[in-house]
N, CA, C and O atoms as a GROMACS GRO file, in nm:
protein
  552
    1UNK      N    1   4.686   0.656  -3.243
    1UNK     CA    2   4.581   0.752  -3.256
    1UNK      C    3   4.508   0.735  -3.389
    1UNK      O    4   4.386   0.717  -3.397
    2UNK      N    5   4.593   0.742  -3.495
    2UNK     CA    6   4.503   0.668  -3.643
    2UNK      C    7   4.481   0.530  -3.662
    2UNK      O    8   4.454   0.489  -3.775
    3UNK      N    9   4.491   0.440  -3.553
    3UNK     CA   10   4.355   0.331  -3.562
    3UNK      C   11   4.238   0.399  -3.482
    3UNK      O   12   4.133   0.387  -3.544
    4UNK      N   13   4.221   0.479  -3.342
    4UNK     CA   14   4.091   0.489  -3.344
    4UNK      C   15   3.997   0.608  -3.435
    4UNK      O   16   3.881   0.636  -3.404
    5UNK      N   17   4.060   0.662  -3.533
    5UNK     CA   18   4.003   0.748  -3.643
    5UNK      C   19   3.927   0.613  -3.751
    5UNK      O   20   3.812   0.611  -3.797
    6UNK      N   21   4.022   0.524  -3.766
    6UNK     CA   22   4.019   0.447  -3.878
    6UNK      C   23   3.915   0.341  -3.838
    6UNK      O   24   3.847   0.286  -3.925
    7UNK      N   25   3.900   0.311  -3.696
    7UNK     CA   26   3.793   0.234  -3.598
    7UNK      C   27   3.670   0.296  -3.587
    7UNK      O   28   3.564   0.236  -3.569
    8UNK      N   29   3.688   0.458  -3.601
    8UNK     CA   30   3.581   0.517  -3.537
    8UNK      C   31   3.501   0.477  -3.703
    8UNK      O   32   3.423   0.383  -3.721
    9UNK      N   33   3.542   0.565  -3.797
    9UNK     CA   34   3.517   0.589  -3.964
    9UNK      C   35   3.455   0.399  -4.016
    9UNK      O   36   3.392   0.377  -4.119
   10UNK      N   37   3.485   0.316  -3.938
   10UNK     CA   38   3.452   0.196  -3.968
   10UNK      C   39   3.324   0.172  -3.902
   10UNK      O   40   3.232   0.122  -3.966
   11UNK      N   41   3.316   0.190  -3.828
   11UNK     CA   42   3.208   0.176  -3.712
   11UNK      C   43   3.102   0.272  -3.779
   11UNK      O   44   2.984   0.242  -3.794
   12UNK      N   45   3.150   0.370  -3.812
   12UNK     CA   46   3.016   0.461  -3.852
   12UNK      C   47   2.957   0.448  -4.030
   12UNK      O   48   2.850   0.485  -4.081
   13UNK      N   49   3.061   0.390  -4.081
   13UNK     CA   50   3.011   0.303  -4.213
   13UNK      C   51   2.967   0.144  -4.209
   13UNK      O   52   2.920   0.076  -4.300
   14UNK      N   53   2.985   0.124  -4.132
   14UNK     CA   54   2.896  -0.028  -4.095
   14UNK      C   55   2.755   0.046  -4.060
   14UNK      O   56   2.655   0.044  -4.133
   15UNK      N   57   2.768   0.111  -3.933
   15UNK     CA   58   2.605   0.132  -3.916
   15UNK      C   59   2.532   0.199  -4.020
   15UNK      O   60   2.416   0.160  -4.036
   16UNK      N   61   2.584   0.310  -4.108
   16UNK     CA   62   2.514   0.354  -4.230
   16UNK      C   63   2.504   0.241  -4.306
   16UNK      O   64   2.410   0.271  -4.379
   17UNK      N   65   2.535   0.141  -4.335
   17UNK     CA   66   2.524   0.003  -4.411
   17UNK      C   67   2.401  -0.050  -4.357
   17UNK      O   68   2.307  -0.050  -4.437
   18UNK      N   69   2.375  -0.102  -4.220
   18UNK     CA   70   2.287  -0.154  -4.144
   18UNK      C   71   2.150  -0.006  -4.123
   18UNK      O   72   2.050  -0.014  -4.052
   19UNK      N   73   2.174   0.065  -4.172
   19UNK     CA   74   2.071   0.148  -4.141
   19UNK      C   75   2.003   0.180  -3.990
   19UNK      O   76   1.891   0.210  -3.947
   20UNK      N   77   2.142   0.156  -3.932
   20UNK     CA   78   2.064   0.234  -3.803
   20UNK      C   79   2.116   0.399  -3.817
   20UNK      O   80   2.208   0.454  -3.878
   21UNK      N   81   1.996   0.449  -3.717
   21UNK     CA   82   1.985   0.590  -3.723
   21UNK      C   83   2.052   0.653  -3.609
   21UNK      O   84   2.050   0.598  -3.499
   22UNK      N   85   2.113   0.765  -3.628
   22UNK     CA   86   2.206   0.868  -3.529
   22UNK      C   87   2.096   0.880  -3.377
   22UNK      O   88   1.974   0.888  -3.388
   23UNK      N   89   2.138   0.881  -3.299
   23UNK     CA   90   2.109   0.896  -3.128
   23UNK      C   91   2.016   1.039  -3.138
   23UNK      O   92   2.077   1.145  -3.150
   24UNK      N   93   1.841   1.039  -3.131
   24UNK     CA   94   1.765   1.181  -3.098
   24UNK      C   95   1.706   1.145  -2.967
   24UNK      O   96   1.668   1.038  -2.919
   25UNK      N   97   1.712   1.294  -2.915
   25UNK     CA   98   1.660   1.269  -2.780
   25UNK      C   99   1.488   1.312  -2.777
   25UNK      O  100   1.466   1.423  -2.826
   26UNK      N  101   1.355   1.230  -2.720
   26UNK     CA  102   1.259   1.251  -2.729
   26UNK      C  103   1.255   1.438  -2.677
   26UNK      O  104   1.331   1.514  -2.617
   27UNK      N  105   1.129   1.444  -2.738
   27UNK     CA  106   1.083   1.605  -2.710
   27UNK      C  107   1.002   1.621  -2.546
   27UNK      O  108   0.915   1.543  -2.508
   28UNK      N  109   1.049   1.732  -2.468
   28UNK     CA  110   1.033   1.742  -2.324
   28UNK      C  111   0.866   1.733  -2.316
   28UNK      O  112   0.818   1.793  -2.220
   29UNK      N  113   0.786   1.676  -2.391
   29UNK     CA  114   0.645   1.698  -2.409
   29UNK      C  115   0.646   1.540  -2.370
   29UNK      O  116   0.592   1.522  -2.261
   30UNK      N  117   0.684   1.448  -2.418
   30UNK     CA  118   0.696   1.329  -2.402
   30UNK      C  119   0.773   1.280  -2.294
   30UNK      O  120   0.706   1.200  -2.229
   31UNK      N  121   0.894   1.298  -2.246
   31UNK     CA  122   0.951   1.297  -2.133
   31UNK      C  123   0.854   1.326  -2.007
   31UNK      O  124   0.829   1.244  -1.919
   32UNK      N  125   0.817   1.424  -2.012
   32UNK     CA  126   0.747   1.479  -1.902
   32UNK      C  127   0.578   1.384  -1.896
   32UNK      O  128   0.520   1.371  -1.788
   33UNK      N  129   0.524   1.330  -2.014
   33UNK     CA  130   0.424   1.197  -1.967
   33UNK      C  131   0.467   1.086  -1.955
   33UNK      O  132   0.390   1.000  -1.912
   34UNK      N  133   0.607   1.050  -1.989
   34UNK     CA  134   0.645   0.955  -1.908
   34UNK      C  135   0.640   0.984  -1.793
   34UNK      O  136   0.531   0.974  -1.737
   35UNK      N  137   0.752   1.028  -1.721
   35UNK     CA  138   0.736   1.091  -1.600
   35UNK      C  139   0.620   1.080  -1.507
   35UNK      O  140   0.611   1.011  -1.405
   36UNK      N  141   0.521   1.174  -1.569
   36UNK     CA  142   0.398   1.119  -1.504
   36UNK      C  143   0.338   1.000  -1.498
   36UNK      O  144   0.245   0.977  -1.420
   37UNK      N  145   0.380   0.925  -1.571
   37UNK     CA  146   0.313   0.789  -1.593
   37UNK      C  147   0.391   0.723  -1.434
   37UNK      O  148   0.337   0.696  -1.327
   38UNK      N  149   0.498   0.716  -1.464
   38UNK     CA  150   0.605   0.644  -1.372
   38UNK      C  151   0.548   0.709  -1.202
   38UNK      O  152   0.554   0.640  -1.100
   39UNK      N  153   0.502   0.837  -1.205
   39UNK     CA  154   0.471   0.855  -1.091
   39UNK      C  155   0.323   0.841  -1.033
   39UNK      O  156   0.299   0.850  -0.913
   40UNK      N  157   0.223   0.817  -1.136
   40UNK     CA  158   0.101   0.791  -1.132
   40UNK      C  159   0.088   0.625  -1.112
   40UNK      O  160   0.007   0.582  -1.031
   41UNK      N  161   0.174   0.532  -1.192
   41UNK     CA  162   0.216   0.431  -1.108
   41UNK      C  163   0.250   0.398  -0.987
   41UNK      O  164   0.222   0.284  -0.949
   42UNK      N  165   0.292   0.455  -0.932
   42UNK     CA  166   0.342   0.468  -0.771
   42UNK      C  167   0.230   0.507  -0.658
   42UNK      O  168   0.193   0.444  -0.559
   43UNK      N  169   0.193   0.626  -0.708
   43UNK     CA  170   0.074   0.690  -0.643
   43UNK      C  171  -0.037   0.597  -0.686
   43UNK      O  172  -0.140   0.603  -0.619
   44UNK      N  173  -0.034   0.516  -0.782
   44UNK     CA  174  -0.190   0.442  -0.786
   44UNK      C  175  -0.140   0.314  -0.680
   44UNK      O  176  -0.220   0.279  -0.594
   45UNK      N  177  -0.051   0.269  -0.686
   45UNK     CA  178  -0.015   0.162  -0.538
   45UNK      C  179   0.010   0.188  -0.455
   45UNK      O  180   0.050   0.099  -0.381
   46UNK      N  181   0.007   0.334  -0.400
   46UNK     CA  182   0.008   0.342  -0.312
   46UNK      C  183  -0.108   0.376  -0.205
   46UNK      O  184  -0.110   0.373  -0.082
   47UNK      N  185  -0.236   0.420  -0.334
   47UNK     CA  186  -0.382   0.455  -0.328
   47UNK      C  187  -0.458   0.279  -0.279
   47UNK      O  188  -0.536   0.241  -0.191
   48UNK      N  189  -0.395   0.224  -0.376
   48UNK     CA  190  -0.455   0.092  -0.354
   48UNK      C  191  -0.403   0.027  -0.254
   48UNK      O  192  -0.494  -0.033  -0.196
   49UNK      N  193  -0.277   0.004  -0.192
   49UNK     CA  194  -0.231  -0.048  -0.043
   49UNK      C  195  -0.325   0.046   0.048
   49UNK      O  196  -0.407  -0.008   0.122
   50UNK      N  197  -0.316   0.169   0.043
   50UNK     CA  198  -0.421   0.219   0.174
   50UNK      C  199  -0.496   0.203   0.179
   50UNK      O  200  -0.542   0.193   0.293
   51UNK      N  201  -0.622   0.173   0.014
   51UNK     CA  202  -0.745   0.156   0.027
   51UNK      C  203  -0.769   0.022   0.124
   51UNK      O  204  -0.855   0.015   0.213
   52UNK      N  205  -0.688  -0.066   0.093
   52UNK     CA  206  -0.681  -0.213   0.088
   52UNK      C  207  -0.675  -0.236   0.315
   52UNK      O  208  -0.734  -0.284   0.412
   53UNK      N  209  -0.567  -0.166   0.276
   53UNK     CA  210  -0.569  -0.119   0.469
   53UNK      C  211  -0.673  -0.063   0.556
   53UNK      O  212  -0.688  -0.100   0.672
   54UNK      N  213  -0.739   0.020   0.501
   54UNK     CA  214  -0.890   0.080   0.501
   54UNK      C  215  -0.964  -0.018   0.541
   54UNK      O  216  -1.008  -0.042   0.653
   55UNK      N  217  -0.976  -0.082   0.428
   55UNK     CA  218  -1.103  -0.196   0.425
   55UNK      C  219  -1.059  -0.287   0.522
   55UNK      O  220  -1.151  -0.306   0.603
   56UNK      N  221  -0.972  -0.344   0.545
   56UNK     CA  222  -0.924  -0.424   0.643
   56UNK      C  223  -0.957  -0.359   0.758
   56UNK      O  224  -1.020  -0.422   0.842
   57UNK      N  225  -0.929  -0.250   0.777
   57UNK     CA  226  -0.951  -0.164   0.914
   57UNK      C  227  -1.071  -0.165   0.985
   57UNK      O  228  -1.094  -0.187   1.104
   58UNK      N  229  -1.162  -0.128   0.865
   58UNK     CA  230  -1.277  -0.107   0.933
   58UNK      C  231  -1.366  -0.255   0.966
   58UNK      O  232  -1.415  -0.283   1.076
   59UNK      N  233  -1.374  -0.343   0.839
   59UNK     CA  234  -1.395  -0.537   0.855
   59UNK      C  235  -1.352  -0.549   1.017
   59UNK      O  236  -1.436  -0.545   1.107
   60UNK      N  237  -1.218  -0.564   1.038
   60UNK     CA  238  -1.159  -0.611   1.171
   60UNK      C  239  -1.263  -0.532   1.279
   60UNK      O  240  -1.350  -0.601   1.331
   61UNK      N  241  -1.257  -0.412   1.309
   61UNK     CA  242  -1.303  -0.343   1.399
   61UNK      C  243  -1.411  -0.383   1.433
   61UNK      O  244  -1.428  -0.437   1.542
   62UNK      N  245  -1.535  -0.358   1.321
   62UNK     CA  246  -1.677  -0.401   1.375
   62UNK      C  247  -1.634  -0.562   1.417
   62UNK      O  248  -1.664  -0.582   1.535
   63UNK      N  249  -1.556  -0.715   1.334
   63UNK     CA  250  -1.565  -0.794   1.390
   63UNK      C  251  -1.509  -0.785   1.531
   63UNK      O  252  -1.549  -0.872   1.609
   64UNK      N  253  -1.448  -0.720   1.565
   64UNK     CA  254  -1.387  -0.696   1.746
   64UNK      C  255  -1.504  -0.692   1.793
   64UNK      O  256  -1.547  -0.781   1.865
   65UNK      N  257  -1.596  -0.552   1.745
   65UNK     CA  258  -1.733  -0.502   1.814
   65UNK      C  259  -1.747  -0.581   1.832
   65UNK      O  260  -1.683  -0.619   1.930
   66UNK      N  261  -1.845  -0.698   1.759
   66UNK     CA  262  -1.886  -0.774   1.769
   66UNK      C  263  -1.864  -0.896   1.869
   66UNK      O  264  -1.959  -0.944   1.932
   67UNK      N  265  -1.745  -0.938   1.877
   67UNK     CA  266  -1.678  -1.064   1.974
   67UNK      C  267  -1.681  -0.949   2.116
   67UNK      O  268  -1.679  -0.996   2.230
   68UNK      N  269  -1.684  -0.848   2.101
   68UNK     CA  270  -1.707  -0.769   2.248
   68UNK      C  271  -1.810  -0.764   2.314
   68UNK      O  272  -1.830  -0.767   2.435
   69UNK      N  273  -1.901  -0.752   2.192
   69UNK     CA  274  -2.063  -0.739   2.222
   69UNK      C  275  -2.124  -0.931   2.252
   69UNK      O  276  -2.232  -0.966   2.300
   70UNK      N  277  -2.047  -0.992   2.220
   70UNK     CA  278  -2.119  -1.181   2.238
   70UNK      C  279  -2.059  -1.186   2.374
   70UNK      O  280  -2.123  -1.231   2.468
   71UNK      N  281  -1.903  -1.128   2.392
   71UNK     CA  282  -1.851  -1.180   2.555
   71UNK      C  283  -1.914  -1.114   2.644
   71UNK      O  284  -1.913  -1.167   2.756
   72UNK      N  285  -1.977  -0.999   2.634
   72UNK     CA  286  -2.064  -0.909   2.738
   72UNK      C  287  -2.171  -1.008   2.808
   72UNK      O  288  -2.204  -1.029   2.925
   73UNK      N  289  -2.218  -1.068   2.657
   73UNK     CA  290  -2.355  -1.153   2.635
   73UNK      C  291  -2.336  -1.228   2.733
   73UNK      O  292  -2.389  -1.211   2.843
   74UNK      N  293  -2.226  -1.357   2.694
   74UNK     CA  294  -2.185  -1.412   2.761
   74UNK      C  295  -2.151  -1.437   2.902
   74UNK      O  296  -2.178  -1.538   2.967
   75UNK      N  297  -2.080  -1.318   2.946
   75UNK     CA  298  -2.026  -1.325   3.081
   75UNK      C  299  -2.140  -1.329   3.177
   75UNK      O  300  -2.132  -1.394   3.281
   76UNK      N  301  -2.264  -1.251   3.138
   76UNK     CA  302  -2.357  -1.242   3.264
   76UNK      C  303  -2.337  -1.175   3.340
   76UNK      O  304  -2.221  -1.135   3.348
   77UNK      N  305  -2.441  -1.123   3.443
   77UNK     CA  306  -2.430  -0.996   3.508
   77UNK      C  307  -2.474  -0.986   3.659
   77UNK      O  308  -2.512  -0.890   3.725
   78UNK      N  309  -2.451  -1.160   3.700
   78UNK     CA  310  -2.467  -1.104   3.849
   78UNK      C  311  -2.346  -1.094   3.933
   78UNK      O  312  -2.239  -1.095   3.873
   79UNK      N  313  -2.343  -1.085   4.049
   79UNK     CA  314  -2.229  -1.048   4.126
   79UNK      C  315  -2.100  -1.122   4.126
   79UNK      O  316  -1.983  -1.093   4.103
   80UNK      N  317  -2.183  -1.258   4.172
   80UNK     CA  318  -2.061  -1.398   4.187
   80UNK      C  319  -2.060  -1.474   4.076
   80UNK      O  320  -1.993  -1.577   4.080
   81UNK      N  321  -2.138  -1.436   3.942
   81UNK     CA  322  -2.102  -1.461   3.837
   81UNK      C  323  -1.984  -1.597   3.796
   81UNK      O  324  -1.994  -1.711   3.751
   82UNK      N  325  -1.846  -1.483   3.851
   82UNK     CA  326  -1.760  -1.571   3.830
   82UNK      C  327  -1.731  -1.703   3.898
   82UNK      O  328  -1.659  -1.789   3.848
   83UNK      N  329  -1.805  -1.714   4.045
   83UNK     CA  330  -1.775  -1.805   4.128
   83UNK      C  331  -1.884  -1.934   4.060
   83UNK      O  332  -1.855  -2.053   4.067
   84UNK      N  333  -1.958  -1.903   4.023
   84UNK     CA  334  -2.044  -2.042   3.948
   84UNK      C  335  -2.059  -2.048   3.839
   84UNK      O  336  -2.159  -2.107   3.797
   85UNK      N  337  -1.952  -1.980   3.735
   85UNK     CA  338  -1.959  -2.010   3.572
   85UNK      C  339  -1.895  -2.160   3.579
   85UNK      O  340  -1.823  -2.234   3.646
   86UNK      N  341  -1.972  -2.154   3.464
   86UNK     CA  342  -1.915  -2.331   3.408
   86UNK      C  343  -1.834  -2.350   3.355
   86UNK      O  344  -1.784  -2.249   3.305
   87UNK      N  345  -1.760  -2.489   3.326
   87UNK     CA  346  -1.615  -2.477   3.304
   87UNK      C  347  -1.630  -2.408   3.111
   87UNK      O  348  -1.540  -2.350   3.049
   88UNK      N  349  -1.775  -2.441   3.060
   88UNK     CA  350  -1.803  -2.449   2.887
   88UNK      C  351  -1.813  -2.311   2.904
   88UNK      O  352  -1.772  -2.253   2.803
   89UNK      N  353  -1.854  -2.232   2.997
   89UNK     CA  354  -1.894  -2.072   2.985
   89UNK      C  355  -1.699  -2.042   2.988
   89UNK      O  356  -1.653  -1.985   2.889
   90UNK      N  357  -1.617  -2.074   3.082
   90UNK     CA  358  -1.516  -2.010   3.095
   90UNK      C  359  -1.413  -2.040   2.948
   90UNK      O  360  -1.346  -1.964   2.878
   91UNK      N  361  -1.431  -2.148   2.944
   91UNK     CA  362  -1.382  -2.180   2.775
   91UNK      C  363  -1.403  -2.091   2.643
   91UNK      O  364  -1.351  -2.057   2.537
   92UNK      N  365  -1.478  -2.082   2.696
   92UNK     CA  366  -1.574  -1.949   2.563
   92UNK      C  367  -1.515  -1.836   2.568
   92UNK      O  368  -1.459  -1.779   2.475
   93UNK      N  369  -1.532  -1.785   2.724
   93UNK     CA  370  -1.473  -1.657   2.771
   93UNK      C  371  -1.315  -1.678   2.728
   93UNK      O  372  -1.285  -1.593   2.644
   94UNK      N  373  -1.220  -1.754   2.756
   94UNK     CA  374  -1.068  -1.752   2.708
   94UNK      C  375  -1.096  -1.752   2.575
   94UNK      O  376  -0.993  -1.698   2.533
   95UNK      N  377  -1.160  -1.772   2.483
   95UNK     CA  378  -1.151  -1.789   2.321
   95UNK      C  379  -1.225  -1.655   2.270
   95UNK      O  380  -1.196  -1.612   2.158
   96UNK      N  381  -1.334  -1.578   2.362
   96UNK     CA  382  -1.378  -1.449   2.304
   96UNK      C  383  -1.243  -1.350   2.410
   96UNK      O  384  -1.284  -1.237   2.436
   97UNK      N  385  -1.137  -1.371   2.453
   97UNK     CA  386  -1.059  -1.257   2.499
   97UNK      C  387  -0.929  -1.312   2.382
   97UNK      O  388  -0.865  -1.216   2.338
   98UNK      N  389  -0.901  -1.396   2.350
   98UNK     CA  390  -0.795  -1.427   2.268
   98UNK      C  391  -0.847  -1.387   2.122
   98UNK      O  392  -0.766  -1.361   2.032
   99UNK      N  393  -0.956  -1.384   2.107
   99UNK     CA  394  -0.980  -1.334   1.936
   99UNK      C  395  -0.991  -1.170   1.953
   99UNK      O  396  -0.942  -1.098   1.866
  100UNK      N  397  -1.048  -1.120   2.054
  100UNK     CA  398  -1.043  -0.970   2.127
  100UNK      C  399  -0.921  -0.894   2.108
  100UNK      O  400  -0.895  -0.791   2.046
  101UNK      N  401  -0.834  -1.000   2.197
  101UNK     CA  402  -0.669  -0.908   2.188
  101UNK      C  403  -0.616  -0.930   2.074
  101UNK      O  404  -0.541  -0.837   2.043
  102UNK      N  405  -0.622  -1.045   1.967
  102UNK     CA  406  -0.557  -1.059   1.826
  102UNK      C  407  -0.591  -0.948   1.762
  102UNK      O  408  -0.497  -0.872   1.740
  103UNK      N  409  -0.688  -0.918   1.729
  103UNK     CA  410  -0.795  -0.791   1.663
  103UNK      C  411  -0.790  -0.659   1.771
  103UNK      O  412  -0.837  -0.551   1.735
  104UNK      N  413  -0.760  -0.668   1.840
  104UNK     CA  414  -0.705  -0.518   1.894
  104UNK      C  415  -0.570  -0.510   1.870
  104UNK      O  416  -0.526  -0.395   1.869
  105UNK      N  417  -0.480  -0.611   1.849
  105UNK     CA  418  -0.328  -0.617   1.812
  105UNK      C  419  -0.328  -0.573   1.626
  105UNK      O  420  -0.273  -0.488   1.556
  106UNK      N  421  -0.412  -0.670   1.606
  106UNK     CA  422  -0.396  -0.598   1.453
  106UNK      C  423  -0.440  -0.488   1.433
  106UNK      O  424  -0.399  -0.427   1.334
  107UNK      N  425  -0.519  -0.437   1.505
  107UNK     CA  426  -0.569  -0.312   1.495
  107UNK      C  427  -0.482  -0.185   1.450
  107UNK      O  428  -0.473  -0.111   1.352
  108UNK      N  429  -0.407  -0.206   1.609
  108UNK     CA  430  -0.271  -0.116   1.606
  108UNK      C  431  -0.198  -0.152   1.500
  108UNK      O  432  -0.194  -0.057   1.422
  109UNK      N  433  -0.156  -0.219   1.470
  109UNK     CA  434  -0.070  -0.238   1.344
  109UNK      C  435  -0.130  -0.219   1.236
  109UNK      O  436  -0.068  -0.189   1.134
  110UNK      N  437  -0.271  -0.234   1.240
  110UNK     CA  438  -0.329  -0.136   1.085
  110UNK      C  439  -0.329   0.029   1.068
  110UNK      O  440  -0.351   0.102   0.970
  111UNK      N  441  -0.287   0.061   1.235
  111UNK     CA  442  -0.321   0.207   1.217
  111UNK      C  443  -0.219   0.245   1.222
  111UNK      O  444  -0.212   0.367   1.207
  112UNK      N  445  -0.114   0.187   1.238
  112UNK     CA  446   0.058   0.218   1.203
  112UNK      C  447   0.119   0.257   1.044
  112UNK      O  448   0.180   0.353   0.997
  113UNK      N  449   0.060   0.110   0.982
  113UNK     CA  450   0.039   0.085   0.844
  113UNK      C  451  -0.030   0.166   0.747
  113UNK      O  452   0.007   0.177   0.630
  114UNK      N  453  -0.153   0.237   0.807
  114UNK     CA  454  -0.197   0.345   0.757
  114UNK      C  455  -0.157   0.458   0.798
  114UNK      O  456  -0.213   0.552   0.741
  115UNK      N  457  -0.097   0.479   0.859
  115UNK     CA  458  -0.020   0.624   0.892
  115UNK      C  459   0.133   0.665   0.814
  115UNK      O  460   0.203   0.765   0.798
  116UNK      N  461   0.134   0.518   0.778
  116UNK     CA  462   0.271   0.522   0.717
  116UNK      C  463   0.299   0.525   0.558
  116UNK      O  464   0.386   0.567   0.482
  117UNK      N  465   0.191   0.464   0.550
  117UNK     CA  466   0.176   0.460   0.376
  117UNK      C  467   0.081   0.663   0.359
  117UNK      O  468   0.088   0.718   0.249
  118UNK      N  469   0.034   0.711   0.437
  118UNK     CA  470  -0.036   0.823   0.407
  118UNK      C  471   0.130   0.943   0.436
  118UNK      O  472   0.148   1.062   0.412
  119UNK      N  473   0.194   0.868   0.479
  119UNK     CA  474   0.312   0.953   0.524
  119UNK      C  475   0.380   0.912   0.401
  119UNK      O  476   0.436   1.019   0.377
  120UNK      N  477   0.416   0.834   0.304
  120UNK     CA  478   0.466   0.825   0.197
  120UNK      C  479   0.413   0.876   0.098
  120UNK      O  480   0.494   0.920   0.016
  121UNK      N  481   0.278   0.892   0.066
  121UNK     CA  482   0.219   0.928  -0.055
  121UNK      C  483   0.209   1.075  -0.018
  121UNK      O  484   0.200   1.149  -0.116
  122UNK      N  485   0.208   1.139   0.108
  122UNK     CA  486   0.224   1.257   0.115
  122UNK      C  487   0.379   1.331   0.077
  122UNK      O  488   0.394   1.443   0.028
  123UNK      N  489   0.492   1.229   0.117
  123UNK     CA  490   0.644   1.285   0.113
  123UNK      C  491   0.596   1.245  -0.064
  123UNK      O  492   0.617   1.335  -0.145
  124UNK      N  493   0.562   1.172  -0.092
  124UNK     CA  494   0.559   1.130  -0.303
  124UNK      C  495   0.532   1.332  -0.362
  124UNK      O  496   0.587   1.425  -0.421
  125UNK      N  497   0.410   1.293  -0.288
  125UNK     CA  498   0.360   1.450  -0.365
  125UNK      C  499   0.398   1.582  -0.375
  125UNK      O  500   0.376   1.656  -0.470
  126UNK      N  501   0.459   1.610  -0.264
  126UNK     CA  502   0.532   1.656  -0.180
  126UNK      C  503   0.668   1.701  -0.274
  126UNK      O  504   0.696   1.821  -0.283
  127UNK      N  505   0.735   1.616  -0.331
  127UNK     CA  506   0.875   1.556  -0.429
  127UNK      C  507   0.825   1.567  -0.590
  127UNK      O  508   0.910   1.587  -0.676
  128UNK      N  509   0.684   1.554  -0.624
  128UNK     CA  510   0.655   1.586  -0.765
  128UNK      C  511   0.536   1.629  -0.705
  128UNK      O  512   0.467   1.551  -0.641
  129UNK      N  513   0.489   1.815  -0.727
  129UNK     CA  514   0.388   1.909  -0.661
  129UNK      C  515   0.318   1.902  -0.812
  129UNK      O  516   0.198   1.928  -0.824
  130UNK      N  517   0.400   1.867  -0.925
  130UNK     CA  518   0.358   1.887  -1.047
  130UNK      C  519   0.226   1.789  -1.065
  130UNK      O  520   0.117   1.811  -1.118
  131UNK      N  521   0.257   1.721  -1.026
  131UNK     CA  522   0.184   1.560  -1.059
  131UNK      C  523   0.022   1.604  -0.988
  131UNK      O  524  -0.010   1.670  -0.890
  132UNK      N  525  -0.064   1.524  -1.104
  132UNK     CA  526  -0.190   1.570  -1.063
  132UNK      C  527  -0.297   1.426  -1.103
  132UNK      O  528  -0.338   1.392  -1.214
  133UNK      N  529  -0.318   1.368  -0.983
  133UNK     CA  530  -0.389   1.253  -1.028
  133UNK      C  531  -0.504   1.268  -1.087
  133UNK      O  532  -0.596   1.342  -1.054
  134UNK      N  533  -0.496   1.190  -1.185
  134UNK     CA  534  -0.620   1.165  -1.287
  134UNK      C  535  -0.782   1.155  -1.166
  134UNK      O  536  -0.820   1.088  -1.070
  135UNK      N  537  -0.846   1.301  -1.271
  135UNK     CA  538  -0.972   1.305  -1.143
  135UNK      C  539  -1.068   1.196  -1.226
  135UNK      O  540  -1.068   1.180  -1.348
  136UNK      N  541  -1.152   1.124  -1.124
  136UNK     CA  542  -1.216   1.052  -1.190
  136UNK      C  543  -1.364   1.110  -1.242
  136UNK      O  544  -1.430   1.153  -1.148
  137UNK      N  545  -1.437   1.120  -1.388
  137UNK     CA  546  -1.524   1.182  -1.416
  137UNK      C  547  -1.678   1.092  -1.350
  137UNK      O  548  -1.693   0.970  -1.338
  138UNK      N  549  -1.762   1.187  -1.321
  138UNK     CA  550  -1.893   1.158  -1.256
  138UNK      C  551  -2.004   1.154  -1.345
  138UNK      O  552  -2.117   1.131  -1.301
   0.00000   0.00000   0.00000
């Protein structure tokens, strides 16, 4: 038991030698902007993955419109249509329904992706009610 007195008393005259200073704990003024920092970090990636999903969302969509609106073009509009398209018209048609369903597939999976990240940043806020994102001035 009097070596760790004699260990402790050593240890604490070495560090007064070396000049390090006794263990203070920051003031709850500072704690608490960390805090916010750490969670304003989070919430800003999580602002920026949705934005980012957004923009993707809406890009994809009109390009769908679009490949919807050329195969309409395309297909033509009389009856037997299909019985005398050409083999270059039907080629076209398989390549405007395969870029169609890719982009309606991603679609869904962007609107999954955005439902899910808006479902996280809502459970975030939700968990710190304190937290108040920086408004941006106009």
């Amino acid at each position: 038991m009097f070596q760790l007195f004699l260990r402790a008393r050593a240890h604490n005259l070495l560090n007064d030698r070396r000049g390090d200073k006794p263990f203070k704990a920051r003031s709850a003024e500072r704690d608490a902007e960390t805090d916010r920092a750490r969670v304003g970090a989070v919430v800003a990636a999580l602002e920026a993955a949705l934005h980012e999903a957004e923009r993707e969302q809406v890009g994809l969509n009109q390009r769908v419109d679009d490949a919807l609106a050329r195969a309409a073009v395309t297909f033509g509009n009389g009856d037997d249509e299909y019985l005398e398209r050409e083999s270059l018209d039907n080629y076209h048609q398989d390549l405007f329904a395969a870029d169609i369903s890719n982009g309606q597939r991603r679609l869904k999976e962007l609107a999954a992706t955005i439902g899910h990240l808006k479902f996280v940043k809502a459970a975030l806020l939700t968990r710190f009610p304190d937290f108040k994102p920086p408004q941006l001035s106009s």
